[in-house]
N, C-alpha and C positions, 0 to 999 in steps of 0.2 A: 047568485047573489051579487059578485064584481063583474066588472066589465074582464073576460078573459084577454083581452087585450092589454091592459093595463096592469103591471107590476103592478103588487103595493111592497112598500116601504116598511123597514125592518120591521119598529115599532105598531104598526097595522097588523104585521105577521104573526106578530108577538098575541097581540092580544084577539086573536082569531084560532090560536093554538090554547088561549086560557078559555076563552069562550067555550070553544070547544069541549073542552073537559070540563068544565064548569056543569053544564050540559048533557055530559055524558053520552057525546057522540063524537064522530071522527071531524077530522076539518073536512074531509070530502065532502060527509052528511050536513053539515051544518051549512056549508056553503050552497047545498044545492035544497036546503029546507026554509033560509031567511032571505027576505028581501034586502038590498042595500039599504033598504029607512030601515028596516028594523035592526040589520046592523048599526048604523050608526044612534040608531035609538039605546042599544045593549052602550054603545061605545060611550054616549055622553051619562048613561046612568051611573057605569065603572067608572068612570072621571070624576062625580059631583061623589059619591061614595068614598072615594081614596082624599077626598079634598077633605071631607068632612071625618074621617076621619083620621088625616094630620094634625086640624083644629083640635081635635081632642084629644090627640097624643101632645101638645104643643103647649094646651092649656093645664094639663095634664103636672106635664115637666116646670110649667110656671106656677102651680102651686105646690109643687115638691120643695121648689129653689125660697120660696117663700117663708116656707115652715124652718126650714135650715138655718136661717139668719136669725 
């Protein structure tokens, strides 16, 4: 899947070890089952997901603070 030359970087680690489990295989397996585009395919889907939802945890707390007043 990486270039084995190439470190990655804490936060890469990170979510290559949730992927992982996410998945229900080892990081070995996973590494040696996805292409780097499908990684970074996984990586920008978990991104646009947690963005969305913060929005709704955000929007969420702004009609909480709403009804309170």
């Amino acid at each position: 899947m990486r270039d084995p030359k190439r470190h990655p970087d804490a936060a890469e680690r990170a979510f290559l070890f949730r992927l992982a489990k996410d998945m229900g295989m080892t990081v070995s397996d996973l590494e040696r089952r996805i292409s780097t585009y499908e990684f970074a395919e996984w990586a920008a889907y978990y991104s646009a997901l947690a963005k969305a939802e913060e929005a709704a945890h955000k929007k969420a707390e702004q009609k909480g603070r709403g009804r309170r007043r």
